[in-house]
C-alpha positions as CSV (number, residue, x, y, z in Angstrom):
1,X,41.1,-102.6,-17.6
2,X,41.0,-98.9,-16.8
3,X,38.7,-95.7,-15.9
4,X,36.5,-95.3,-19.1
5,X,33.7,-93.0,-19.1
6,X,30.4,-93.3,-20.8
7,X,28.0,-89.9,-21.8
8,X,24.6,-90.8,-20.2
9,X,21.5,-91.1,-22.3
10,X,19.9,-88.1,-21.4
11,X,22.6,-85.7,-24.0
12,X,23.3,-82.2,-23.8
13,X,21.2,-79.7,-21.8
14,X,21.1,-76.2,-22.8
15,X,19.9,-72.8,-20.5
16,X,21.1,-69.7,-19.9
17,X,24.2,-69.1,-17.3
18,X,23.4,-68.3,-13.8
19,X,26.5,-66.2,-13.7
20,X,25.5,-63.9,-16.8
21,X,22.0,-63.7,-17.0
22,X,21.2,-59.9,-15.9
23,X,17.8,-59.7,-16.8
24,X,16.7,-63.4,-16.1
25,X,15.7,-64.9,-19.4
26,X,14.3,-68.6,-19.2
27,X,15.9,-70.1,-22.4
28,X,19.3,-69.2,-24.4
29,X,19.3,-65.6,-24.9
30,X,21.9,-63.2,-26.8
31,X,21.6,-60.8,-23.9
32,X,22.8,-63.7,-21.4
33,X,25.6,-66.4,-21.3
34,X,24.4,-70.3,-22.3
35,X,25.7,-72.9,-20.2
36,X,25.2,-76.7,-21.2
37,X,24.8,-79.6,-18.7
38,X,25.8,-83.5,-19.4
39,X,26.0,-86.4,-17.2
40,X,28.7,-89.2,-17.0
41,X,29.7,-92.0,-15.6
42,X,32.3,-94.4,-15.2
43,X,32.0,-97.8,-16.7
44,X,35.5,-99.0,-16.4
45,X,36.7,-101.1,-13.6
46,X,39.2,-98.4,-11.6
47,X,38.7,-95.3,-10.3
48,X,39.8,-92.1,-12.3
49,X,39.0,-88.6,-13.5
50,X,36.8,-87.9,-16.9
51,X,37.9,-84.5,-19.0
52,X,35.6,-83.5,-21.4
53,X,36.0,-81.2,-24.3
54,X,33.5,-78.7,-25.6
55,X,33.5,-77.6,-29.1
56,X,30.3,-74.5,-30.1
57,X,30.0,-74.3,-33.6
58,X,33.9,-75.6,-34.7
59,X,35.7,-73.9,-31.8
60,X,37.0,-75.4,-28.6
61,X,35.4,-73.7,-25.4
62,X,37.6,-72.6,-22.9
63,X,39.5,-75.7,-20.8
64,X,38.5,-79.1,-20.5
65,X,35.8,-79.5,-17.7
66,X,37.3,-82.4,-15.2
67,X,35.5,-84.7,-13.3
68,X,35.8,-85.4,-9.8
69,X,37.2,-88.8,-8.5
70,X,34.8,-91.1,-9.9
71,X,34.3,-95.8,-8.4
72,X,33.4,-97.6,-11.3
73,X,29.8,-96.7,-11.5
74,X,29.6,-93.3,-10.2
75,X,28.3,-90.8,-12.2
76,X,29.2,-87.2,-12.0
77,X,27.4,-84.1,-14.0
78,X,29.4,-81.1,-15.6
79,X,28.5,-78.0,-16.1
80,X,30.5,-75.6,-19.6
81,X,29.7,-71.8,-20.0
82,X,29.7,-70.9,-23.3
83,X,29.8,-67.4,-23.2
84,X,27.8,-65.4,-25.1
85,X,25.9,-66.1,-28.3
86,X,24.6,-64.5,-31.1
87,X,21.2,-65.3,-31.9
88,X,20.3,-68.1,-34.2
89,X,21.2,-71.7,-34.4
90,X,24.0,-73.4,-33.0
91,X,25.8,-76.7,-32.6
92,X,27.8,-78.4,-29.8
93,X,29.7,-81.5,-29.5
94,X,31.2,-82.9,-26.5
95,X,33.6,-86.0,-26.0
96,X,35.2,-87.1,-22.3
97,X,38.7,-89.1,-22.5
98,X,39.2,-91.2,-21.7
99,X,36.3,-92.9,-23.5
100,X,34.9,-96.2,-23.6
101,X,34.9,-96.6,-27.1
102,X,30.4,-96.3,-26.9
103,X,29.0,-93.0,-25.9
104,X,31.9,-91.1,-25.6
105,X,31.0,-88.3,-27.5
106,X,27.1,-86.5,-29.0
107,X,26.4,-83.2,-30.6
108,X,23.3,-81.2,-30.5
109,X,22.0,-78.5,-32.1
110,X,20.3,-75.4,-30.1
111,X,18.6,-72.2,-31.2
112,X,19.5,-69.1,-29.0
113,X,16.7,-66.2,-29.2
């Protein structure tokens, strides 16, 4: 077998970015960058790196977030600035290669004020 990584259960989290949130809003905000949170782990039976794509409404964001070296069972969690959004509803979907054919990729949908 190989490194294959699996999305945990818990999905996609959604808040605004640390790094571009000037007046300190609580939730997704027009006036601030959103940055989404996922957990992985590895589930194959070697050692390896995960990459995981982003994709906001269609459109690739910015390059693929890579893992640290991850043991068979570790997990890691990763952390994608979208930039900013306009406000209104919007949809992610994530996938990390190299999968494990099972959980390897989720959307969500998020609304930003």
């Amino acid at each position: 077998m190989s490194a294959m990584f699996e999305l945990a259960d818990g999905g996609i989290g959604f808040m605004p970015d640390p790094a571009d949130n000037p007046d300190g809003h609580n939730v997704p905000h027009h006036d601030a960058g959103t940055r989404i949170s996922f957990e992985l782990a590895n589930v194959g039976d070697v050692g390896g790196n995960a990459r995981v794509t982003v994709e906001c409404d269609g459109n690739v964001v910015g390059p693929e977030w890579t893992s640290g070296y991850l043991d068979p069972g570790d997990p890691d969690t990763g952390y994608v600035s979208l930039g900013r959004l306009g406000p209104g509803s919007h949809e992610v979907l994530i996938y990390v290669n190299p999968g494990s054919g099972s959980r390897d990729h989720t959307t969500a949908q998020f609304g930003v004020d």
